[in-house]
C-alpha positions in Angstrom: 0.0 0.0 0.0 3.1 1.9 1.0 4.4 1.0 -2.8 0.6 2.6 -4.0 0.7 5.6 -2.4 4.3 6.7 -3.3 3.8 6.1 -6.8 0.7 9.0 -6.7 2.8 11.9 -4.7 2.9 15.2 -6.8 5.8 16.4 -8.1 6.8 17.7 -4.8 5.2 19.8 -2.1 4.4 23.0 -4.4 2.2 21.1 -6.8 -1.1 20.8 -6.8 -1.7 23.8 -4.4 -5.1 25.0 -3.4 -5.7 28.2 -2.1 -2.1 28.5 -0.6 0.3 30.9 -1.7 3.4 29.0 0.5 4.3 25.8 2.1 2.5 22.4 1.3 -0.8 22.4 -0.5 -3.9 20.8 1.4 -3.2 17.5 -1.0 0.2 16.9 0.7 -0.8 17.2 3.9 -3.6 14.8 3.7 -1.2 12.7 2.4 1.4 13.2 5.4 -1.4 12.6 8.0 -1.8 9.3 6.4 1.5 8.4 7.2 1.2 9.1 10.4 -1.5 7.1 10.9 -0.9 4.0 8.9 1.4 4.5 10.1 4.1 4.1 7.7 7.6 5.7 8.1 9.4 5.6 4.4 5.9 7.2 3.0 6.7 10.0 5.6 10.0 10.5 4.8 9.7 10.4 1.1 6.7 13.1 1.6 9.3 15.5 3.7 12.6 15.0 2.5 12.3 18.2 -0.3 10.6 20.4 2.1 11.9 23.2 3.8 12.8 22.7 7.3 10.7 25.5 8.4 7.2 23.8 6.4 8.1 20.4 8.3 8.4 22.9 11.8 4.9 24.0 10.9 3.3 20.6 10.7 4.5 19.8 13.9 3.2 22.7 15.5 -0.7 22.4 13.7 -0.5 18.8 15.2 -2.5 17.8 18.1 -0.3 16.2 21.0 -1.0 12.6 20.4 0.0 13.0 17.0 2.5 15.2 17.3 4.4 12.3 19.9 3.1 9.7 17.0 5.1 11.9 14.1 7.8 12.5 15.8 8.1 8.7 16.5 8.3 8.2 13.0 10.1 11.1 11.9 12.2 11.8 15.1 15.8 10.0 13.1 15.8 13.4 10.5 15.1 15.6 12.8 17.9 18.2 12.5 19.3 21.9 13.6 17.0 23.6 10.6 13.6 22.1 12.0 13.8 22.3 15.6 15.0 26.2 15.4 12.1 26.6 13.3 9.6 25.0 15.6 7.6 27.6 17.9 8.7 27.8 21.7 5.6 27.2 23.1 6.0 23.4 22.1 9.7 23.5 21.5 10.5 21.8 25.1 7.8 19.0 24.3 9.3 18.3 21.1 12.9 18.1 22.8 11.5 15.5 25.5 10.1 13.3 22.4 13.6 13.6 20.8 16.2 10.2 21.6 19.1 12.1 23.1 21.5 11.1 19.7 19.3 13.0 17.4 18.9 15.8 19.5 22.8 15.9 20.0 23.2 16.0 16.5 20.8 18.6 15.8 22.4 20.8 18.5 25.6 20.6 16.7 24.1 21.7 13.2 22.7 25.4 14.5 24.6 28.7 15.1 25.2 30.0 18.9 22.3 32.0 18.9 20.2 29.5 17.5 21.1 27.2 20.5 20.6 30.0 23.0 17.3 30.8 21.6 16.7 27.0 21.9 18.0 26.5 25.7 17.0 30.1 27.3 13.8 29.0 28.1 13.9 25.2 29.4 14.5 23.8 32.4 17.7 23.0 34.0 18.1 19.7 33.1 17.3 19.8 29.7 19.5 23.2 29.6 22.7 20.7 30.8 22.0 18.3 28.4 21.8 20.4 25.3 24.9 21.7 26.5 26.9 18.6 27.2 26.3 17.8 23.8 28.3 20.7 22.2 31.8 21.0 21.3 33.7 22.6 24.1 34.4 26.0 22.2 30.6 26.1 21.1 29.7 25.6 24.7 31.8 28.7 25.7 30.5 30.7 23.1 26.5 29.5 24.2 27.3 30.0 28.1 28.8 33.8 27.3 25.9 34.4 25.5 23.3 32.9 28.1 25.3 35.4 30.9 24.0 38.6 29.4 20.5 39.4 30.1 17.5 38.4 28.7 15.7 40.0 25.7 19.8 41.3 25.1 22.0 42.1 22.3 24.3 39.9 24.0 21.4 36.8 24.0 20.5 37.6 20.4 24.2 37.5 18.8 26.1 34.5 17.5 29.6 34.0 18.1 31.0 32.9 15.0 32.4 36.0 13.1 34.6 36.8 10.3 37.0 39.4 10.6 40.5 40.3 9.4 43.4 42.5 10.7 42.7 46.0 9.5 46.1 46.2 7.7 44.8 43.1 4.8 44.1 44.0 1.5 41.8 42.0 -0.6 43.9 39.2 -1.8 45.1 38.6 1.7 41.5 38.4 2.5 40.3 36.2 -0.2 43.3 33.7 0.7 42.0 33.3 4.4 38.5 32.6 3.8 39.3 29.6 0.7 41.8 28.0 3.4 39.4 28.1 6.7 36.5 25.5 6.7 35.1 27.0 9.7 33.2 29.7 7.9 29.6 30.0 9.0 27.1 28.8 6.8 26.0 32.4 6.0 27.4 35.8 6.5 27.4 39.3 5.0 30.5 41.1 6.4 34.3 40.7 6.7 34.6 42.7 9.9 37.7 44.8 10.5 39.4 45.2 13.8 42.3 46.9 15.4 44.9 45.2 17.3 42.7 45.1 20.7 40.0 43.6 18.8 37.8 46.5 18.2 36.0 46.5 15.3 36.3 49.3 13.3 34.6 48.8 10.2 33.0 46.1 7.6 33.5 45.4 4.0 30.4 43.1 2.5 31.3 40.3 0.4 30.3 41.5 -3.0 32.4 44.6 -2.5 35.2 42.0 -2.0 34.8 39.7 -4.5 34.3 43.1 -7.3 38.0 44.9 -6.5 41.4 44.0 -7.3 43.8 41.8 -4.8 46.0 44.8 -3.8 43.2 47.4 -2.6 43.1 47.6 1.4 40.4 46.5 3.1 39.8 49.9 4.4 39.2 51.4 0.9 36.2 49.1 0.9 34.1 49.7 3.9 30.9 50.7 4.3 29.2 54.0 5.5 26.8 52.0 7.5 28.9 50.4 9.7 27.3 50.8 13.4 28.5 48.7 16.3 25.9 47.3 19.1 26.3 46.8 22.4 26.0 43.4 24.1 23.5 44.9 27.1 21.6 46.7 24.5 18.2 46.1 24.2 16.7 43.2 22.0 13.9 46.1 20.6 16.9 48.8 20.3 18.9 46.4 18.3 15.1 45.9 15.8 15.0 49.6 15.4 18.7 50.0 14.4 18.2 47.3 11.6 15.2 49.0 10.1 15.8 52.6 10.4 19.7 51.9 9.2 19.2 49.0 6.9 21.8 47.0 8.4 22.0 43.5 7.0 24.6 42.7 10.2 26.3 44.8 13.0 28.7 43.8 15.2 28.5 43.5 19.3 31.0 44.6 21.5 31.6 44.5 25.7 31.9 47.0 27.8 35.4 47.6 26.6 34.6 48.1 22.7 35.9 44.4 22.2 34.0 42.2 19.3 32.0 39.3 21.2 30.0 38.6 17.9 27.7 39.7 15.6 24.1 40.2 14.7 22.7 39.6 11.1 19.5 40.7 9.3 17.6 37.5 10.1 17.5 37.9 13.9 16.6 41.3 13.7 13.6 40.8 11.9 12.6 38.3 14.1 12.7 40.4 17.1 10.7 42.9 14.8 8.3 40.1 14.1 7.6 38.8 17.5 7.2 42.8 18.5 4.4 43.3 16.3 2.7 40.0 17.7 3.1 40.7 21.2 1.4 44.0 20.6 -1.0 42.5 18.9 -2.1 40.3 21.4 -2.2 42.8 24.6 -4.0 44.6 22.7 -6.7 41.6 22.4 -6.2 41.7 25.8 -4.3 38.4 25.5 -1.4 36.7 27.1 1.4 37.3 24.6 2.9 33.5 25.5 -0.7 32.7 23.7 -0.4 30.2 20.8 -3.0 27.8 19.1 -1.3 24.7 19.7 -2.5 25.7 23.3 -4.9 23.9 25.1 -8.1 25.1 26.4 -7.2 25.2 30.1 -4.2 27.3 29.5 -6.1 29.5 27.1 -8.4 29.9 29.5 -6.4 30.8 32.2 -4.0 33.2 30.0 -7.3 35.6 28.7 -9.5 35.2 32.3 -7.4 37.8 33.9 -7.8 40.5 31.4 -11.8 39.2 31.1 -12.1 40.2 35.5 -10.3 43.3 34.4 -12.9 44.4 31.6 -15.9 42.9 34.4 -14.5 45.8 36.3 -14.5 48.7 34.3 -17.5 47.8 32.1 -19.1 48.6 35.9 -18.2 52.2 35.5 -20.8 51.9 32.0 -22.9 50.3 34.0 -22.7 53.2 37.0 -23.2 56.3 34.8 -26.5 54.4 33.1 -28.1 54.2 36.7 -28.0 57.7 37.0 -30.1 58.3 34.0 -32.9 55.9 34.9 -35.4 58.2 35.1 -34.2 60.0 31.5 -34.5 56.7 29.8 -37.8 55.1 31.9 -39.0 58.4 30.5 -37.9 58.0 26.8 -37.3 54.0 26.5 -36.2 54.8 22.8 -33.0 55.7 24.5 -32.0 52.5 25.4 -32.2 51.3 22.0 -30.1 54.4 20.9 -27.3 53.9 23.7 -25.0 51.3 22.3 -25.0 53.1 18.8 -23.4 56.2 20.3 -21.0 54.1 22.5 -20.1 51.0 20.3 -18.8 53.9 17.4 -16.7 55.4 19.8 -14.9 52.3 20.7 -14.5 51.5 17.2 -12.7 55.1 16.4 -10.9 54.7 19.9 -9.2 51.4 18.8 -8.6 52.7 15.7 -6.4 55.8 17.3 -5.4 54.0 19.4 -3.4 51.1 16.6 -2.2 53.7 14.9 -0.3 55.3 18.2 1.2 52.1 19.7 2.0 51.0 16.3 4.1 54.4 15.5 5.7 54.4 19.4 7.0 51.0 18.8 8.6 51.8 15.9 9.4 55.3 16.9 7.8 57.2 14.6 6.2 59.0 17.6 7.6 60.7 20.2 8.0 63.9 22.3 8.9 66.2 19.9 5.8 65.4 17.4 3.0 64.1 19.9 1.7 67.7 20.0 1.1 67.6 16.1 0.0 63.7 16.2 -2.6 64.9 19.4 -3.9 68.2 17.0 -4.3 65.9 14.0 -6.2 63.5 16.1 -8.3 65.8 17.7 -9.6 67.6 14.5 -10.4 63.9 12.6 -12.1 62.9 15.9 -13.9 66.4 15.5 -14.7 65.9 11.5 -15.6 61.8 12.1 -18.0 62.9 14.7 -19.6 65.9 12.7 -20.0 63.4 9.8 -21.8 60.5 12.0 -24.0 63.2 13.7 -25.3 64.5 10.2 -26.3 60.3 9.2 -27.1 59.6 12.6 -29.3 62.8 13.6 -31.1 62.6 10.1 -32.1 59.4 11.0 -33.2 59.4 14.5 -35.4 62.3 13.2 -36.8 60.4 10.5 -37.5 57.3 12.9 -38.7 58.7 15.3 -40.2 62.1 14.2 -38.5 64.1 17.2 -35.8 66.5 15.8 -34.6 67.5 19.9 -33.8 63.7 19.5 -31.8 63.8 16.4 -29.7 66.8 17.6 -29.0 64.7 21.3 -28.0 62.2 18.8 -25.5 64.1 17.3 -24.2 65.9 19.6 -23.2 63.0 21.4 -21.8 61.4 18.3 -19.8 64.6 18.1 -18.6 64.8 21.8 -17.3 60.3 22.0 -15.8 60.4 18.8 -13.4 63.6 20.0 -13.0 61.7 23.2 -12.3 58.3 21.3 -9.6 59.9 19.1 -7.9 61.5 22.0 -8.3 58.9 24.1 -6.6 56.5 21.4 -3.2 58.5 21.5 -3.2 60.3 24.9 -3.4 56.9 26.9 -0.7 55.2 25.3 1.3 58.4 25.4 0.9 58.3 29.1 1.7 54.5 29.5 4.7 55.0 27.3 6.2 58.1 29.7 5.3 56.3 32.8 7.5 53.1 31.4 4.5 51.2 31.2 3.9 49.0 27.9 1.3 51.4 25.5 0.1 47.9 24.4 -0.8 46.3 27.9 -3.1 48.2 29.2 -4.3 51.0 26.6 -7.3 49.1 25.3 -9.2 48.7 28.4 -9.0 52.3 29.5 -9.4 53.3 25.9 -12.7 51.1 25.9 -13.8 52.1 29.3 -13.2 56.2 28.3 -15.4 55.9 25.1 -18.3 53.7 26.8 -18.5 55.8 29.8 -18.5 59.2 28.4 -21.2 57.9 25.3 -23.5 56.5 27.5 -23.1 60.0 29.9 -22.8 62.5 27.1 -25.9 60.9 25.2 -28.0 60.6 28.9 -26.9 64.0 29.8 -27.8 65.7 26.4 -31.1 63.8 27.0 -32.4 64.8 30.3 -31.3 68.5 29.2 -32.5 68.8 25.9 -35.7 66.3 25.8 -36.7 66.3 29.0 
């Protein structure tokens, strides 16, 4: 059957492809959960061996436990460093458990030093010494520097293995070295000059190397964008220096201005990358460790606390209503009109509010231009709310024949959608000065700032104007 269903694979994983634009098609995957469950080990290795290492990471994650434990029994002998770098940390340390020692050895040997201490910074002890027995005793050095600076570092993010030259070689010199070492690393952009302490002082990239003649210096050939980075600097610094400089590598020094190692492009992104998510997520309210290989319990428990939060302040809505209760037992149309007022405010408030947290993480707002970015708020809040009070009021007029209630209508409109706007780049302003994170906490009082003061300017205009 084995013989049967070989015979009928596609071309390879890009064929056949439904309505993906990457990675397996639907067609392939169907045929790798087969596999699993025949289960039937060649089938599964035939169906892998020409995908990338990061579409095999993938599968693993979308499995459910017992057949992720079931694939990786099958699978667990080509397991190497590509695959389990790739695989999310949120199931990373299960995977490792489910791993024979051997192959996990081996796979430890294949990755870069900052691949293994992105690997190890997060597990236990145990399986922290045994990662680390398995390396080479220079790699091990390199790994345990690394693991002493602190977390969400330069120093944690950097890998050891770096190319440089005296600052006194020319090209040909250059050239010589790298065809007679074989411990290159896989990939790298820069030859990175240093001084006789070790201090870098500039970088020429390959292609500038290969191009020029044998007898030009080294120093003839560097780059303008040379930056250096320090080892205790932080992870999100490191991001921002990357994309505003567009650096494909930068080396890290000590405290001394001594080269430790070096950072490239693919890091930094990823730190860019997992950023974005975690603002994302606290945003949602949601626990930025949240992933969907998660189980219902633990999802549970990550989003409850944020949930009794929002119980909270949702009160304060529920506070300024009671006041009114004689304003809307008196006109019960109000009740029906409350949520309309409210609900668009929190939709303009969340939309201010993206837009801010986005441009503070990425620095595109900050002291000198929050004045302007407040003014520019303040007048769309003002022009949004002036253009939903004209639909809004026209219609509560028409529906229910009462003009006064039109104009309450839009007023109101008027007054939540200034406070939204505002609200949406003054609260993570404030976080952000206080050293709070804009993205933790922003969207409940954002939420809770829109709800109470629709329900109370729409009441209040009421019992004034109708009433």
């Amino acid at each position: 059957m084995a013989e049967d269903q070989g015979q009928t694979l596609a071309a390879d994983p890009e064929a056949e492809r439904e309505d993906e634009d990457f990675g397996p098609s639907r067609a392939w995957l169907a045929q790798i959960d087969a596999a699993i469950q025949q289960p039937d080990p060649d089938l599964l290795n035939r169906l892998l061996e020409p995908m990338h290492g990061a579409d095999i990471a993938d599968i693993i994650e979308r499995l459910p436990p017992a057949r992720r434990r079931a694939f990786l029994e099958l699978y667990s002998g080509e397991i190497d460093g590509e695959i389990l770098s790739e695989i999310d940390e949120s199931i990373r340390e299960e995977v490792i458990d489910l791993l024979p020692r051997s192959v996990l050895a081996e796979a430890v040997r294949e990755m870069d030093s900052d691949d293994v201490v992105d690997l190890i910074e997060d597990l236990d002890e145990p399986e922290r010494a045994q990662i680390l027995a398995a390396l080479d005793e220079s790699d091990r050095a390199a790994v345990q520097q690394s693991l002493a600076y602190p977390e969400y570092s330069a120093g944690r993010l950097m890998q050891s293995e770096v190319v440089t030259a005296p600052e006194h070689w020319n090209v040909g010199e250059t050239i010589d070295f790298l065809r007679a070492e074989d411990w290159l690393p896989e990939q790298f952009y820069h030859i990175i000059l240093v001084d006789p302490r070790r201090q870098p002082i500039g970088y020429v990239t390959l292609g500038r190397l290969l191009a020029a003649k044998r007898d030009i210096p080294l120093k003839d050939l560097t780059e303008d964008s040379f930056r250096t980075i320090s080892a205790l600097a932080e992870e999100s610094d490191v991001a921002y220096l990357f994309n505003q400089y567009h650096l494909i590598s930068a080396p890290v020094v000590d405290g001394a201005d001594r080269l430790v190692g070096v950072i490239t492009i693919d890091d930094a992104m990823a730190v860019l990358d997992e950023e974005h998510e975690e603002d994302m997520l606290r945003l949602a309210g949601v626990n930025d460790e949240s992933h969907v290989s998660d189980g219902p319990v633990t999802t549970a428990r990550q989003r409850l606390p944020w949930l009794v939060v929002n119980l909270f302040t949702a009160s304060l809505s529920a506070v300024v209503i009671s006041r009114f209760e004689d304003t809307i037992t008196a006109l019960v149309a109000l009740a029906a009109l409350m949520p309309i007022v409210a609900s668009t405010g929190g939709i303009a408030g969340t939309q201010s509010l993206a837009v801010a947290v986005r441009a503070l993480a990425t620095r595109d707002l900050n002291r000198t231009n929050a004045p302007r970015v407040v003014r520019r708020e303040l007048f769309a809040g003002m022009l949004n709310g002036i253009g939903l009070a004209l639909i809004l009021g026209l219609a509560g007029t028409l529906i229910f024949g009462d003009v006064r209630l039109g104009v309450v209508l839009g007023l109101a409109m008027v007054v939540n959608q200034i406070v939204a706007a505002l609200g949406g780049v003054l609260v993570p302003l404030t976080l952000d000065k206080l050293g709070l994170d804009p993205a933790l906490a922003s969207g409940t009082f954002v939420t809770t700032m829109t709800d109470v003061m629709g329900f109370f300017a729409f009441l209040g205009l009421a019992t004034v104007i109708l009433l």
